[in-house]
N, C-alpha and C positions, 0 to 999 in steps of 0.2 A: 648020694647027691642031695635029697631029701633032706639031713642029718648036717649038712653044710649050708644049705641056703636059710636052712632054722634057724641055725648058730650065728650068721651072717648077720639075720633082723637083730637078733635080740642084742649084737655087738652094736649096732645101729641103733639100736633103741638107747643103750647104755650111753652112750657117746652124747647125740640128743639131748637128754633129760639130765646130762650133765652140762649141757652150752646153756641153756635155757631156766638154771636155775639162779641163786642170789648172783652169780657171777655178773650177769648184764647191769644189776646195780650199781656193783662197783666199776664197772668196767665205764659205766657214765658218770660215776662220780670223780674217777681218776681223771677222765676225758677236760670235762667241767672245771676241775681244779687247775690242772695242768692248763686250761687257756688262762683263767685268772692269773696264776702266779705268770706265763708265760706276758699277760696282755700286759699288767703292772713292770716287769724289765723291760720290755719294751718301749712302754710311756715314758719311764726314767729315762732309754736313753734316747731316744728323740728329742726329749727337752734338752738335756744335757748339749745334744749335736745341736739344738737350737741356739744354744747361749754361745757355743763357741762359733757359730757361723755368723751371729751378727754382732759377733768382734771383727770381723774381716769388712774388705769394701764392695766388695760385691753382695749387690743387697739381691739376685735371684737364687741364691742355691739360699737364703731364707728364706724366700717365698716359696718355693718347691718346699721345703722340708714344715713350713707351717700350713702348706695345703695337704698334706700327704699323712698329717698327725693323724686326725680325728678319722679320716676314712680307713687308715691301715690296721687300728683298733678297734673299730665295727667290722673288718674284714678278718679277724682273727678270732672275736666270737663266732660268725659265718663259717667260717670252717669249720670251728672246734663243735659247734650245734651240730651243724649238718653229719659233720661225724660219727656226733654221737645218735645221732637220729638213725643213720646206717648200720647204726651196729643193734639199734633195736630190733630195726627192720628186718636183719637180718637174722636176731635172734625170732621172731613172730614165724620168720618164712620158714627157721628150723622147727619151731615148735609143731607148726605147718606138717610140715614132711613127715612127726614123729607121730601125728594124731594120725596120719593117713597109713603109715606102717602098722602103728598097730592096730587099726580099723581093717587093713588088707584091702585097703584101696587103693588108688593110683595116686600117686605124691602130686601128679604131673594138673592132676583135675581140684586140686585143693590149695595148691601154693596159690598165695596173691588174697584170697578169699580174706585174712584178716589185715593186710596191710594199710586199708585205710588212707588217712592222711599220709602217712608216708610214702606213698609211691607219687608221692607230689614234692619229696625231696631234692630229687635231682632238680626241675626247674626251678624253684623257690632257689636253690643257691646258686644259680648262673643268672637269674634273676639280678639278686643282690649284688651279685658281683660286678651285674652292668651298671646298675646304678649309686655303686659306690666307684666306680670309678668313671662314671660322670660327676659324680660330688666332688671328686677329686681336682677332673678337669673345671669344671666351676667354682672353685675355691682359687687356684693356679691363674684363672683368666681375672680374675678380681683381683689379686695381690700382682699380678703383674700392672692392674691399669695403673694400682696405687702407685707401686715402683717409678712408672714412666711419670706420671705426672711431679713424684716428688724430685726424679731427675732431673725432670725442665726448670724447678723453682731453683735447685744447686745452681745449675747451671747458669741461671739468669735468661734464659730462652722459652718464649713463649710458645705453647703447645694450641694445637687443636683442638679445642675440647668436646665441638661439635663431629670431627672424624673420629676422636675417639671413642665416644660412644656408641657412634652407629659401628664400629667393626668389634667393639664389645659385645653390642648387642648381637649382632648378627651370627657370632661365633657361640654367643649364649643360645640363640637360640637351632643352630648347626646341631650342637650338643645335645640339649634337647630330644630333637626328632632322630638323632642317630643311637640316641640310646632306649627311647621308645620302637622304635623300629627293630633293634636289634634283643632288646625284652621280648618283644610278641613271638620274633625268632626260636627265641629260647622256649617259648610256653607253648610251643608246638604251629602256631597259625602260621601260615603263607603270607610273607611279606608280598609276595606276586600282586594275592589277591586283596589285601587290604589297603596297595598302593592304587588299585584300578577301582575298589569301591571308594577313594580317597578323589581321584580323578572324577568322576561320574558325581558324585557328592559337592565335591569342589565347582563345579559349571553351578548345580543348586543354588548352594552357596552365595556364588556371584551374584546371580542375579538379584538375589534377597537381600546381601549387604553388600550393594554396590555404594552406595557412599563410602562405608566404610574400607572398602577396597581403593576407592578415590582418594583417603585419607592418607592409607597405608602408602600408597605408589605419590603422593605426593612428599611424606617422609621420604621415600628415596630419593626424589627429584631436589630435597634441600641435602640431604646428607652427599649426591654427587656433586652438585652445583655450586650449593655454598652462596648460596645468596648474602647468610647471616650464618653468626655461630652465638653459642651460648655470651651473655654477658655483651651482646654488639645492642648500638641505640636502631630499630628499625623505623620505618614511619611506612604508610602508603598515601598517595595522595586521589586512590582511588575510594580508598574506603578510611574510616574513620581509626587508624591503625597506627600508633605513636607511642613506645615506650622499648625499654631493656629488654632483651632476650633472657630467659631465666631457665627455662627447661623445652629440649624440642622431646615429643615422644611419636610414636608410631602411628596417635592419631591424631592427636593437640600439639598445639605450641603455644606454650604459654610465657606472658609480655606482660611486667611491672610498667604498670603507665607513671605518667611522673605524679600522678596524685596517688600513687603507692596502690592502686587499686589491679588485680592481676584482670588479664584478659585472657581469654581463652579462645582460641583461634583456631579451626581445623586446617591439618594442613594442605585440603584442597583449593583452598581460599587462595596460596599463596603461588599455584599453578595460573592462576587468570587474572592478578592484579598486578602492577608494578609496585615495584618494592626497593626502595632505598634505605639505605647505608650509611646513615651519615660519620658511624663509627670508623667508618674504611679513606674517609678524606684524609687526605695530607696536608692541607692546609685550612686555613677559616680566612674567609673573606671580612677585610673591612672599603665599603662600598655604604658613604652617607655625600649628603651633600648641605656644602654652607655658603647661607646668602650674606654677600655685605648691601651696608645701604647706596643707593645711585650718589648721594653728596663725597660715597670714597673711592669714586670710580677708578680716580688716578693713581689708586695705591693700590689695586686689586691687581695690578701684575706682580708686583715687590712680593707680593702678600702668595702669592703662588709659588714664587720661586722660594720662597723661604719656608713654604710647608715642604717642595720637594726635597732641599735639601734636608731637612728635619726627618724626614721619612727616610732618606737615602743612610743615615746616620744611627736610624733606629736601631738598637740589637735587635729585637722580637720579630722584626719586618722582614720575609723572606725577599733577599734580592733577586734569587733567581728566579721569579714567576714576574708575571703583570705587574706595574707601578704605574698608573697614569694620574696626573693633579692635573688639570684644564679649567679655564671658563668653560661653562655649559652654557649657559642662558642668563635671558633678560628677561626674570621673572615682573612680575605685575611690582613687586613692594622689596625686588633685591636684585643684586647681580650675583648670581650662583657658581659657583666651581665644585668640582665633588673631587673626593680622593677615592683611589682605587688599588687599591693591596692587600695582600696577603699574611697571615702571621705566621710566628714556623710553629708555634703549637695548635695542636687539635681541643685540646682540653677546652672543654667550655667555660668555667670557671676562671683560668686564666687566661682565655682570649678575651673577656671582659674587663679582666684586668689593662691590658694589652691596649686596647679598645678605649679606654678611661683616661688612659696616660696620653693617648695621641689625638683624644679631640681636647685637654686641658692646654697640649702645646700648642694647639693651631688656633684655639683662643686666648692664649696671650702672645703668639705669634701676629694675631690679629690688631690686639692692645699693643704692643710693641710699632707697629705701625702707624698708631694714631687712626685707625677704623675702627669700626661698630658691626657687629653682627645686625644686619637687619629684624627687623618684625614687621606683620602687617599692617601698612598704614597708610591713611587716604589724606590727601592734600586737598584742601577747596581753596579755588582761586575766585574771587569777588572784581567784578569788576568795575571800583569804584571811582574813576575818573568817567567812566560811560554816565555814571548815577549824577554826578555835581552839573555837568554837563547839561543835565536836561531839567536839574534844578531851578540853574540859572534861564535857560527856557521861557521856565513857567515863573518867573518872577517878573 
């Protein structure tokens, strides 16, 4: 029996001292090599499948395949490392067991003792793994926003650009904390406990940067609401607040005023003040009024009916809103009427246009009747028969 359990070590020993010598070198250089030559076919043919996917019309199995490049070839060193790292490990852990046999110790009391860094292999590559494939899913959620947005331009169909980015955003940052959360997982911690020290921290928190919290919940109240969206003209007529939407973020909102100068706005500001839109109008008002003088009183009716038809006749002039031409009043130095209508474009630019053309007809619709637009002016009357009168008097 004696004579068998001898024989037994030293076949164990032999076996051993044969795992543990050059062989783990090449056994990581074969490792090593094999991912390179493996990761390089690989690159070729994802490009390859790249070129021939966006010959086709469906632009997402491009986006899929150029999110999925760069993470599927850090995933494949990932392996092939950690691989090789397990095979060292495992060659230490035999060398392990070979120094304990022939010491005539216990295997049981010495295994582990040189592993080191490597017994931090397993979570180091489920690690990796989670956050390459959140790289993945964030690379996917980006070439999708591009996708949709370049759809809407095809299309001729104007997109949201303010809902797209908050459900961008918000899936960016989903991702995020699902892959942080599911990392810590992996590295041994209690997600239990680091979501209730999250909670307990989180009240701190609040209180500390409760503006900043005001900022944040205000982002949401424009990203549900929609007050305004990117590229809209806003104004407030509470606070000092007048230019283009250019970027909403999480905590600012920043507004190219018209003197090109940005403003920066939190977005709590925009929960307590009134906020208009002039971008979101359907029409532009033209709403002026013109004096003639009291010597053309008896043409100022002619002179009304021939602005209304004038307006009725206008292309620019929405018919189906408000149209009203009236006398208004008997001003001090004129007899007033105003015109009141609508244009069908919103455009600023061309509403002045618009605008230009129809007080030039109603001033020579004015001249065409032989009237004058008024101006301010005083008449003095003398009363010079009262004056001869008392000359003669005193003569």
């Amino acid at each position: 029996m004696l004579i068998v359990a001898e024989s037994s070590i030293e076949a164990i020993k032999k076996y051993l001292n044969y795992m543990i010598g050059d062989d783990i070198v090449r056994q990581v250089f074969i490792i090593v090599f094999t991912v390179l030559i493996f990761n390089f076919i690989f690159y070729r043919i994802l490009n390859k499948l790249h070129k021939k996917l966006q010959l086709t019309q469906n632009p997402w199995d491009d986006a899929f395949i150029d999110a999925i490049k760069l993470p599927v070839r850090y995933l494949v060193w990932v392996i092939g490392i950690s691989f090789a790292a397990d095979i060292i490990a495992t060659n230490i852990q035999a060398r392990d067991v070979a120094k304990a046999v022939s010491s005539g110790l216990n295997p049981r009391h010495v295994v582990g003792d040189g592993m080191g860094i490597f017994a931090a292999i397993d979570p180091i590559r489920k690690i990796s793994i989670v956050f390459l494939i959140a790289w993945f899913l964030l690379r996917l959620v980006k070439n999708t926003e591009i996708n949709i947005i370049a759809l809407r331009k095809e299309q001729d169909k104007q997109i949201d650009h303010t809902t797209l980015q908050a459900v961008v955003k918000l899936v960016r940052v989903s991702i995020h904390i699902t892959a942080t959360l599911v990392a810590l997982q992996s590295a041994g911690l209690q997600i239990a406990g680091v979501l209730a020290f999250g909670g307990i921290g989180g009240m701190a928190v609040g209180f500390a940067a409760k503006d900043l919290l005001a900022n944040f919940f205000g982002a949401m109240m424009i990203y549900m609401d929609r007050p305004f969206a990117v590229g809209d003209w806003v104004r407030s007529p509470d606070r000092k607040i007048e230019g283009t939407v250019e970027a909403i973020g999480w905590r600012l909102t920043r507004i190219r005023t018209f003197s090109k100068r940005p403003l920066y706005v939190p977005n709590s500001v925009f929960t307590n003040v009134i906020v208009e839109n002039p971008s979101r109008m359907t029409n532009r008002r033209i709403y002026e009024t013109i004096g003639i003088r009291y010597d053309d009183s008896h043409k100022i009716e002619n002179i009304i009916k021939s602005v209304k038809l004038m307006l009725r006749d206008h292309e620019e002039i929405d018919q189906s809103q408000t149209q009203i031409v009236n006398f208004n009043s008997f001003a001090p130095s004129s007899l007033d009427f105003f015109i009141y209508v609508f244009t069908k474009t919103t455009n600023w630019i061309r509403f002045h246009e618009i605008k230009q053309d129809v007080m030039l007809k109603i001033n020579a619709i004015i001249g065409d009747a032989g009237a004058e637009i008024a101006f301010p002016t005083s008449t003095l009357h003398l009363a010079d028969k009262l004056e001869f009168d008392r000359r003669e008097q005193r003569e």
